[in-house]
Each structure stands twice: as structure tokens, then as C-alpha cells.
VMD Tcl script that builds the backbone (N, CA, C; Angstrom):
set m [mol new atoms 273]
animate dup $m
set s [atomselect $m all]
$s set {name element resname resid chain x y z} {
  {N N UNK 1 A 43.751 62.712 41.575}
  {CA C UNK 1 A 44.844 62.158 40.808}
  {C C UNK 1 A 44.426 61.955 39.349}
  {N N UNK 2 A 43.433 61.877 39.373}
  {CA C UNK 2 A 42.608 60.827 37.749}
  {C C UNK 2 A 42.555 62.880 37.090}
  {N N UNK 3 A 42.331 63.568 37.999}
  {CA C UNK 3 A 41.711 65.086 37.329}
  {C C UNK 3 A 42.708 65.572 37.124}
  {N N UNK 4 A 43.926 65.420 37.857}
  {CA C UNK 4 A 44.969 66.920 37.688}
  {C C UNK 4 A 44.613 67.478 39.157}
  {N N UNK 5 A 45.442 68.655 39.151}
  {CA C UNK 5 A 45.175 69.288 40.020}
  {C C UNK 5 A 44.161 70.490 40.340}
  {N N UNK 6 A 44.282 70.616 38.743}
  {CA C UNK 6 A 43.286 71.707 39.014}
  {C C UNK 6 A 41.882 71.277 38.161}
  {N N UNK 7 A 40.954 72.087 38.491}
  {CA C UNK 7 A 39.980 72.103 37.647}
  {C C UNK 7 A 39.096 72.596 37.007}
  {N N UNK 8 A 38.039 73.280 36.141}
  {CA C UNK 8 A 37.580 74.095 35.473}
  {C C UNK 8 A 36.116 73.842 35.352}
  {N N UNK 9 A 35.800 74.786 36.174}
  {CA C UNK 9 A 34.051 74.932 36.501}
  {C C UNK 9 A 33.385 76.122 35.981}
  {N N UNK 10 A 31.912 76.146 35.689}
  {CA C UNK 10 A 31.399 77.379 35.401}
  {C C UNK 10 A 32.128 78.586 36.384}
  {N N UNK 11 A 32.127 78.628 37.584}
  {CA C UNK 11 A 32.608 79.686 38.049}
  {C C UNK 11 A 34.393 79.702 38.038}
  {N N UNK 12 A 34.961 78.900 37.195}
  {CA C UNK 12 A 36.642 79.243 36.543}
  {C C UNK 12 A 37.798 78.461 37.356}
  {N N UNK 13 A 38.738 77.960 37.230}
  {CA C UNK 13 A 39.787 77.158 37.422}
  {C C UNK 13 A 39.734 77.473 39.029}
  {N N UNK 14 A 39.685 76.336 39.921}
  {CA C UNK 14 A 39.465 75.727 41.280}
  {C C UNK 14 A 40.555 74.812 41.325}
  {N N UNK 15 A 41.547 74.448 42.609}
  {CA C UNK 15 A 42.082 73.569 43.049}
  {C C UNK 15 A 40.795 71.998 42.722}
  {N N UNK 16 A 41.460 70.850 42.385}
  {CA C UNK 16 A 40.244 69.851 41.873}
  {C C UNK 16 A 39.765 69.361 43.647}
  {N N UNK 17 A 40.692 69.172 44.568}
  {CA C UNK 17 A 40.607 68.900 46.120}
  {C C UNK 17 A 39.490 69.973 46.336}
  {N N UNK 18 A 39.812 71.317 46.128}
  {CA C UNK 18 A 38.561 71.577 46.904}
  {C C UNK 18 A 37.319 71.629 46.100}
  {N N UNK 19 A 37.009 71.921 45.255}
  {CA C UNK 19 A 35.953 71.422 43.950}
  {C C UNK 19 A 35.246 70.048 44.274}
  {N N UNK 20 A 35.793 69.126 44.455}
  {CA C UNK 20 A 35.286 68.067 45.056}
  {C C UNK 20 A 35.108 67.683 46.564}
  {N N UNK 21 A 35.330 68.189 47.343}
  {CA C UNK 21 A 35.726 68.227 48.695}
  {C C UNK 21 A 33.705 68.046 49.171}
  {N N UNK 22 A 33.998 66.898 49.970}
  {CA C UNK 22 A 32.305 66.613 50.582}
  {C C UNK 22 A 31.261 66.323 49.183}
  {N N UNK 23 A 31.550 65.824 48.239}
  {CA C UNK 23 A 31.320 65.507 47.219}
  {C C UNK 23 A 30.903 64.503 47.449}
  {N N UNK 24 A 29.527 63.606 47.103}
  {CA C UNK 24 A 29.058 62.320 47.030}
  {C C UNK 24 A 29.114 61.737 45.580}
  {N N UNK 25 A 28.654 62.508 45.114}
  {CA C UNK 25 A 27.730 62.514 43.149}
  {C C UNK 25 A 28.846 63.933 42.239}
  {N N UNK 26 A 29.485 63.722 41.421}
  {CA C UNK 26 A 30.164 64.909 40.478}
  {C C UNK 26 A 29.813 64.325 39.071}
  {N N UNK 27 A 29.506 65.314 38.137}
  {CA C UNK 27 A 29.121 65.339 36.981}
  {C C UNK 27 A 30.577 65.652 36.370}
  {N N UNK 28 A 31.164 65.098 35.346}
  {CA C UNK 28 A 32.092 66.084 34.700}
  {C C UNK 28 A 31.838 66.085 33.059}
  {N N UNK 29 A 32.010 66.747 32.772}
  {CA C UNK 29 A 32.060 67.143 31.185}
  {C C UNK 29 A 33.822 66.692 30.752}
  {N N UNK 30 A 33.445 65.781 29.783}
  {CA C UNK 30 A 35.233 66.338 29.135}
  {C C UNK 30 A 35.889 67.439 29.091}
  {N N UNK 31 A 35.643 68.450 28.182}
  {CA C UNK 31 A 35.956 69.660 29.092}
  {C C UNK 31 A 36.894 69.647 29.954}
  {N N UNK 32 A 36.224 69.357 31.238}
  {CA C UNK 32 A 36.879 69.800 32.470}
  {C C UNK 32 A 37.848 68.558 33.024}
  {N N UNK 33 A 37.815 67.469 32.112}
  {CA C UNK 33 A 38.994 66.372 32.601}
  {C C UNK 33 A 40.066 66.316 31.571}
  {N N UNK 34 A 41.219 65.768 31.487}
  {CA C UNK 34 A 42.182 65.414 30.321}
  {C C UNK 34 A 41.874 64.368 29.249}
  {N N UNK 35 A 40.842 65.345 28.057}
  {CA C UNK 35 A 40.137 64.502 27.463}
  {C C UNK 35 A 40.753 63.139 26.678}
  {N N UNK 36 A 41.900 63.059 25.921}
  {CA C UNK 36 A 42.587 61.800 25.791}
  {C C UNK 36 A 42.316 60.730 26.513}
  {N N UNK 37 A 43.025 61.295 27.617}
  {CA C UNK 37 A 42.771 60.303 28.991}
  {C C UNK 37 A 41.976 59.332 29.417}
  {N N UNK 38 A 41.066 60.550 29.160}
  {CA C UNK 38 A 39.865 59.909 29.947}
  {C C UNK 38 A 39.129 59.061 28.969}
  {N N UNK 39 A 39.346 59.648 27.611}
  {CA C UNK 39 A 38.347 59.264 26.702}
  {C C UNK 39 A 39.148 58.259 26.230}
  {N N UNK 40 A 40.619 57.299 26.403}
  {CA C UNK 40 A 40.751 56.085 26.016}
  {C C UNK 40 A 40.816 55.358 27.079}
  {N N UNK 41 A 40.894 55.709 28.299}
  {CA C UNK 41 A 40.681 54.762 29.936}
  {C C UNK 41 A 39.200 54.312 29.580}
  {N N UNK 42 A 38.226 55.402 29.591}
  {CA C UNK 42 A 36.741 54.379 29.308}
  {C C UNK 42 A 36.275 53.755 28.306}
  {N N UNK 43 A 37.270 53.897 26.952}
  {CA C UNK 43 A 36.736 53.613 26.009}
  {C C UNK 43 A 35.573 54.297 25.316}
  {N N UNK 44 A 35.130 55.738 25.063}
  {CA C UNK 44 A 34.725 56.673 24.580}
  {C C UNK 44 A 34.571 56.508 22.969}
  {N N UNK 45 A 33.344 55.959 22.475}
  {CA C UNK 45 A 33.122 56.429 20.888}
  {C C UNK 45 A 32.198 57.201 20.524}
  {N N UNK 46 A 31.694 57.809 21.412}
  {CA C UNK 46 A 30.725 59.070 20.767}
  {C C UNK 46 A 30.421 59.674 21.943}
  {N N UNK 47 A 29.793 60.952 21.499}
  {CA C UNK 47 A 29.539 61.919 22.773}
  {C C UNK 47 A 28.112 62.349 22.255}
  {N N UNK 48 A 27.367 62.837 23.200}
  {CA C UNK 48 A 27.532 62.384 24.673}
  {C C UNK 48 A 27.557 61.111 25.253}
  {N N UNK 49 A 28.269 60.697 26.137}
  {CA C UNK 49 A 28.459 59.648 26.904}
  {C C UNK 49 A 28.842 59.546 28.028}
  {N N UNK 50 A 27.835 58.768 29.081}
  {CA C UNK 50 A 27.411 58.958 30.348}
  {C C UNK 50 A 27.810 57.846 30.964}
  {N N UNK 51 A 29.379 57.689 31.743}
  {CA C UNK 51 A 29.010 56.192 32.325}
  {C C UNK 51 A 29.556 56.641 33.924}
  {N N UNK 52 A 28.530 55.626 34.540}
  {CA C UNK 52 A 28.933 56.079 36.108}
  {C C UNK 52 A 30.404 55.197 36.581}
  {N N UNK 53 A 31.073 55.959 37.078}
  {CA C UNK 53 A 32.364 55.669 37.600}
  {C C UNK 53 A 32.442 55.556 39.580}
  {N N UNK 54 A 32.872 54.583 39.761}
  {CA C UNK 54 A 33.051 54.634 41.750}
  {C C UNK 54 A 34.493 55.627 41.694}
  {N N UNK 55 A 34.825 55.913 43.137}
  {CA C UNK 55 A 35.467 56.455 44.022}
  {C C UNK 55 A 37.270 56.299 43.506}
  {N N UNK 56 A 37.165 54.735 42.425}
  {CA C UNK 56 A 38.612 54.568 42.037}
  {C C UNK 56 A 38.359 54.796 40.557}
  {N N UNK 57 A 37.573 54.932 40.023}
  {CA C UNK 57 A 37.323 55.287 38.513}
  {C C UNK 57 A 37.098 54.037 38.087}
  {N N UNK 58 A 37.010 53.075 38.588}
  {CA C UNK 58 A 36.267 52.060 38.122}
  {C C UNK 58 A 35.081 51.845 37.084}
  {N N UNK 59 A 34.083 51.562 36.484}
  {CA C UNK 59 A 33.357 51.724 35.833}
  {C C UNK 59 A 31.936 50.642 36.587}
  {N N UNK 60 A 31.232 51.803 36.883}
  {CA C UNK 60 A 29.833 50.735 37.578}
  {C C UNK 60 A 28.470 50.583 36.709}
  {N N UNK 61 A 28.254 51.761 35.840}
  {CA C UNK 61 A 27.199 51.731 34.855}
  {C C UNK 61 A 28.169 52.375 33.727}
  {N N UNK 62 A 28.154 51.380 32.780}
  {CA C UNK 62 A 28.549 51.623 31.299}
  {C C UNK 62 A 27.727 52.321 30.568}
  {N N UNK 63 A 26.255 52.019 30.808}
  {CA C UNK 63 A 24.886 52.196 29.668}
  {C C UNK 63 A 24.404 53.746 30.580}
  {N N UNK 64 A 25.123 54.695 31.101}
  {CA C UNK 64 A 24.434 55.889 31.822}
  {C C UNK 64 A 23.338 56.252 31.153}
  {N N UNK 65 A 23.218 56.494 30.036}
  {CA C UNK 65 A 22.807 57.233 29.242}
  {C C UNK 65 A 20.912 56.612 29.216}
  {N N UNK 66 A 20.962 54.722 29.067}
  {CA C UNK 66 A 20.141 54.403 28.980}
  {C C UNK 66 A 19.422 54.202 30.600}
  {N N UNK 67 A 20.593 54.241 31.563}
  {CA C UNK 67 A 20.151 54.289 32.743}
  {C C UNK 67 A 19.121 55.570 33.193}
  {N N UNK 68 A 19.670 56.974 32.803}
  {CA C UNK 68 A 18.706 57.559 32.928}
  {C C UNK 68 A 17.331 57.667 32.271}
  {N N UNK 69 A 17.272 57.247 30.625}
  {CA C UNK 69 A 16.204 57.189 30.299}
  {C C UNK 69 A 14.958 56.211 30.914}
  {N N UNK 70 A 15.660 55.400 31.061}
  {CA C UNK 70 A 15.035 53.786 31.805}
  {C C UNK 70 A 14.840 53.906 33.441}
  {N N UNK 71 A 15.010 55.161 33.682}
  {CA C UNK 71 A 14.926 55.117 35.763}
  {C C UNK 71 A 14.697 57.019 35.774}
  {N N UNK 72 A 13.623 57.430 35.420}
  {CA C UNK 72 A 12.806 58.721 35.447}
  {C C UNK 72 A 13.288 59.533 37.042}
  {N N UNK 73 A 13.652 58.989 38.091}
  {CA C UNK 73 A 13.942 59.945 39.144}
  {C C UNK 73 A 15.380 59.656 39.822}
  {N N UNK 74 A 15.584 60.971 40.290}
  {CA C UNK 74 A 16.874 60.435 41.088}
  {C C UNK 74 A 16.961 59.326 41.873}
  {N N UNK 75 A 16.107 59.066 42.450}
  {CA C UNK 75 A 15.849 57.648 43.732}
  {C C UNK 75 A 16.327 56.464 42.646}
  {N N UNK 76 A 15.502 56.013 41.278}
  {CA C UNK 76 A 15.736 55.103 40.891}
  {C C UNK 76 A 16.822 54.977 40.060}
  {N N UNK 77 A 17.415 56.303 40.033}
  {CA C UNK 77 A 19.020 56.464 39.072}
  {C C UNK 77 A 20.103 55.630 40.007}
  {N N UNK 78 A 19.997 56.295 41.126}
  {CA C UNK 78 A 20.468 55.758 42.135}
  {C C UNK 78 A 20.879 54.421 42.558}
  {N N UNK 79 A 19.367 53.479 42.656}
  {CA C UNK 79 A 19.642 52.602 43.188}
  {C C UNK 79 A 19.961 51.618 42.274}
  {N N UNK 80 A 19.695 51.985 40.814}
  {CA C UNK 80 A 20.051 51.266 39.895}
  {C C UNK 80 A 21.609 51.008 39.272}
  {N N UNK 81 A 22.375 52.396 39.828}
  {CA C UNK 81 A 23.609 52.249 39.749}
  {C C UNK 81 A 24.187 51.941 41.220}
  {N N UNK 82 A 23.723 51.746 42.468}
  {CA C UNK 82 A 24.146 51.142 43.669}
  {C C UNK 82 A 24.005 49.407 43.280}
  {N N UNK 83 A 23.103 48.929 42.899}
  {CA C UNK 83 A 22.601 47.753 42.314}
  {C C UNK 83 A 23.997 46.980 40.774}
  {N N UNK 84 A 24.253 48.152 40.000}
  {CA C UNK 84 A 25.299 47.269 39.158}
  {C C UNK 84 A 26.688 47.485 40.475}
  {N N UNK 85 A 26.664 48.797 40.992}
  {CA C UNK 85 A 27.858 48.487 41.969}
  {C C UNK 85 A 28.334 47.351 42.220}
  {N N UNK 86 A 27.211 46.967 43.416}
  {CA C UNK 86 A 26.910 45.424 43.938}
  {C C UNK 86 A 27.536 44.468 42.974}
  {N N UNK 87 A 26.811 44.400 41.939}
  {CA C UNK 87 A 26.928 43.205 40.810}
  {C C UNK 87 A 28.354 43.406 39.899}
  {N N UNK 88 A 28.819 44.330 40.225}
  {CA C UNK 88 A 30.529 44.611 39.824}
  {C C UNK 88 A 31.541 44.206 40.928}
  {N N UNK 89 A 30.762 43.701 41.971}
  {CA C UNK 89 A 31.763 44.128 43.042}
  {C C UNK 89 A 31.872 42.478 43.551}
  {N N UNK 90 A 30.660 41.484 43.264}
  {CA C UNK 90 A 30.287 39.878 43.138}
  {C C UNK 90 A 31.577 39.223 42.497}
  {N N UNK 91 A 31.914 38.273 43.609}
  {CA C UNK 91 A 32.608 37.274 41.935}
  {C C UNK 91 A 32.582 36.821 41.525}
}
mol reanalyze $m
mol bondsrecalc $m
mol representation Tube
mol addrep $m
């Protein structure tokens, strides 16, 4: 719903359902979303900009960018954005 229907990958315009389909983790580039959109829903002032989003587009890591510099492997990218989850999800 948040993508459109369709979507635009290195290998060329895909239904976005099946593109994502069994999907845990998706990367997107502006590019490939409705950049307006997207880029005043998160509040976007410069690019690149990396923030991890949950399942409703919620926002769980704002600081992506410093998250990856600051957590060297996938394991600790991970649990560091499972961890603000948590602490987004507290009331």
C-alpha cells in the first residue's frame, strides 16, 4: 500500500506483492518508492538517508546511517534495531 503497486528493481518493473513476497529485511532506494511521499512521511533532509522502518512504516531506527557505522556486522545491526523496536514499542 505505502509502495504502489508496482515496483522497480534492477531486474525492471515487478508487481510490489510479489517483489516482496517472503521478505523479512527490504532495502529501498527512493528511486523505487514515491519519492515526495516518502520523503515528507519520514521527514527526509538529505540523502543518503537510512532509517529502519517496521512492517507498518513506522519508524524504529531514525539514526540508520549511524547504526550501521556503530554495529560492524549484520548480527549487531540487527539486534540493535530489534532493541529500539522494543524501546518504540514501551510506554
Amino acid at each position: 500500500k505505502r509502495l504502489g503497486s508496482t515496483i522497480v528493481s534492477r531486474r525492471g518493473e515487478t508487481s510490489t506483492q510479489e517483489a516482496l513476497a517472503n521478505k523479512t529485511v527490504v532495502g529501498l532506494y527512493f528511486t523505487a518508492s514515491p519519492f515526495p511521499t516518502t520523503c515528507g512521511r519520514y521527514d527526509v533532509k538529505t540523502i543518503p538517508t537510512l532509517i529502519f522502518v517496521d512492517a507498518n512504516g513506522d519508524v524504529v531506527e531514525r539514526e540508520g546511517r549511524r547504526s550501521i557505522e556503530n554495529n560492524t556486522t549484520l548480527h549487531k545491526i540487527w539486534d540493535h534495531v530489534s532493541l529500539s523496536r522494543l524501546k518504540a514499542a514501551m510506554p
